[in-house]
N, C-alpha and C positions, 0 to 999 in steps of 0.2 A: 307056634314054634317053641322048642321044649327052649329051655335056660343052659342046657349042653350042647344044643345044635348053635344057639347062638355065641355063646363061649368058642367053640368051635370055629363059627364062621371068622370070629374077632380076634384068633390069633391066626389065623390066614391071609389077615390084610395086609397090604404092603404100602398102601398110601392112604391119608385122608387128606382129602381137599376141605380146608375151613369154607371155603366160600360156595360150596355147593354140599354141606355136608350134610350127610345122612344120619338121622337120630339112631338108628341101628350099630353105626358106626362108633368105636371106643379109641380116640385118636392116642389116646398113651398106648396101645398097642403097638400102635407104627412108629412110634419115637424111638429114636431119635430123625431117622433120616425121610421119613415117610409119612410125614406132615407137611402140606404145603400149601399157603394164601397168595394168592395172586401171580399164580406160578415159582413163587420162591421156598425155597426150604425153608423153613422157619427157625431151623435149629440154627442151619447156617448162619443165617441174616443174624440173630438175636445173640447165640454163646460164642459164633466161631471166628473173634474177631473182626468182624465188621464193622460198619459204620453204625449199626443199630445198636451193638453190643457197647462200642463208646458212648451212644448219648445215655444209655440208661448206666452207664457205671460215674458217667457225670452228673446226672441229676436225683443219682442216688446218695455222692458223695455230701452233698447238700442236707443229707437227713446226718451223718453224723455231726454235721456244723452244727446242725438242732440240739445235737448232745454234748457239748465242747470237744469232741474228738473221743466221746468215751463208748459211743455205739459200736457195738458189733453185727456183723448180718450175716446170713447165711440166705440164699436165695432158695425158696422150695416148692414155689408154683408157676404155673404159665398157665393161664386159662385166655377165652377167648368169647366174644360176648358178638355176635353173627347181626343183631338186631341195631347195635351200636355200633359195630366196627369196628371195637377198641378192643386191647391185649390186655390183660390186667399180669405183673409179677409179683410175687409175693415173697416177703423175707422170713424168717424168724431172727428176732434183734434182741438182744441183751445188752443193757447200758448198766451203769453204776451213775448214779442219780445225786445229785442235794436237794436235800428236803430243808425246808425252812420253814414249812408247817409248825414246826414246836417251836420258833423264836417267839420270844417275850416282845414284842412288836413297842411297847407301851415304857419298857425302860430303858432308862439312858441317866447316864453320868448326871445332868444336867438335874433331874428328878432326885439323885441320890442313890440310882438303882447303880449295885455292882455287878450284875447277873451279865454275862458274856451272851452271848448268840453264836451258839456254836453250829455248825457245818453237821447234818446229819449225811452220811452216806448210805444210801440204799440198794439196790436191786432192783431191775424194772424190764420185765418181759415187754417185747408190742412186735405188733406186725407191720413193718413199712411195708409198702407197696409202689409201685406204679402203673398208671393209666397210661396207654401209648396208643396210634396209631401207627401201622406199619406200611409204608410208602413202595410205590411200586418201583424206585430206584434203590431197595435195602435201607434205607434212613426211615428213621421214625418222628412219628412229632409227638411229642411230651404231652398229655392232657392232662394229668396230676399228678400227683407225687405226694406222701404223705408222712407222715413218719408214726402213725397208728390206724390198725384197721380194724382189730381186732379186741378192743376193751383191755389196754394192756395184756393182753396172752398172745401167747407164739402163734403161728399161725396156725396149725391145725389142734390148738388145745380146744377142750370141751367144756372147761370151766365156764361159768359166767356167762351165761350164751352164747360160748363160743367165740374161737379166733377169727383172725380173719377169713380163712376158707368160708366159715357159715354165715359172714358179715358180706364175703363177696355175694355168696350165692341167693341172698335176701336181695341184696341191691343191683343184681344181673340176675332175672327168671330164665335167659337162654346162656347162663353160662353153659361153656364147654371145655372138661379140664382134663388140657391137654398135658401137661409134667405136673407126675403129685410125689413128691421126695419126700 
C-alpha cells in the first residue's frame, strides 16, 4: 500500500478503538470524538469535565506544590500504552527555580565569614506527566505522577535526548499517540 492510499484511508476514519487497535490505524485522526477504550470516549472521560478530568487536575496540582506554587503547565500529550493499560499525559512546565548551588555552604558569622547566601533565581523547563488507568465507570486510578520526564525540557524538545515525548516512547515500545499539541 502506497503512503497516499494510507494517508487517505487515515483521514476517512471516524473511530479508533484503543483496546482492539489496529497499527494501520493513526488515532489523532479521529480526535477528538472518535477515540474510544472500553467503550467510552476518551476525550469525554479525560477533558470534558468528568470524573477522570478531576483526579488528574488533582494529582497534578501536587507537582506545582513540588515547585512552591511557581510551576506552570500546559497539557500537550495523551498517548496510550495497549501492553500496560495505562494512559500516559504529558505537560510542558516552566517554573522559576532557587538555586543554591553557588552558596558558600562553609561560611558563617561564627568563622568570621561575612559572605551572604543569596537566592539565585533561575528558569527550569520539564515535562510533568501522569501515568493513569482508565476505569470502566469514567474514573481513573493514578499510577504516577511526576514532575519531570523529560531531562528538564519541554516535552516535545529535541535537546538533550530529547523531552518527554522520546523518554515516553523509550520507556512504552507500544506507545500510541493519541493528542500531540
Amino acid at each position: 500500500m502506497k503512503v497516499s492510499e494510507l494517508l487517505n484511508e487515515a483521514q476517512e476514519q471516524t473511530t479508533v478503538d484503543l483496546e482492539n487497535f489496529d497499527k494501520k490505524s493513526i488515532p489523532h485522526t479521529a480526535w477528538p470524538d472518535g477515540v474510544t477504550y472500553k467503550g467510552l470516549n476518551v476525550f469525554k472521560e479525560i477533558y470534558d469535565g468528568g470524573e477522570a478530568e478531576k483526579q488528574i487536575n488533582k494529582a497534578m496540582s501536587y507537582m506545582k506544590e513540588h515547585f512552591d506554587g511557581k510551576l506552570d503547565m500546559q497539557e500537550s500529550y495523551l498517548g496510550f500504552s495497549p501492553s500496560r493499560d495505562l494512559f500516559i499525559q504529558g505537560y510542558d512546565g516552566w517554573a522559576t527555580i532557587t538555586d543554591t548551588n553557588n552558596w558558600d555552604h562553609d561560611s558563617s558569622e561564627d568563622e568570621g565569614g561575612d559572605e551572604e547566601n543569596e537566592d539565585e533565581e533561575q528558569d527550569y523547563n520539564c515535562s510533568p506527566y501522569i501515568l493513569f488507568k482508565l476505569k470502566e465507570d469514567g474514573s481513573i486510578k493514578v499510577v504516577e505522577a511526576h514532575d519531570d520526564y523529560g531531562n528538564e525540557q519541554t516535552w516535545y524538545s529535541s535537546k538533550h535526548g530529547g523531552g518527554g515525548l522520546k523518554t515516553a516512547h523509550r520507556n512504552f515500545s507500544d506507545l500510541i499517540d493519541i493528542r500531540l499539541d
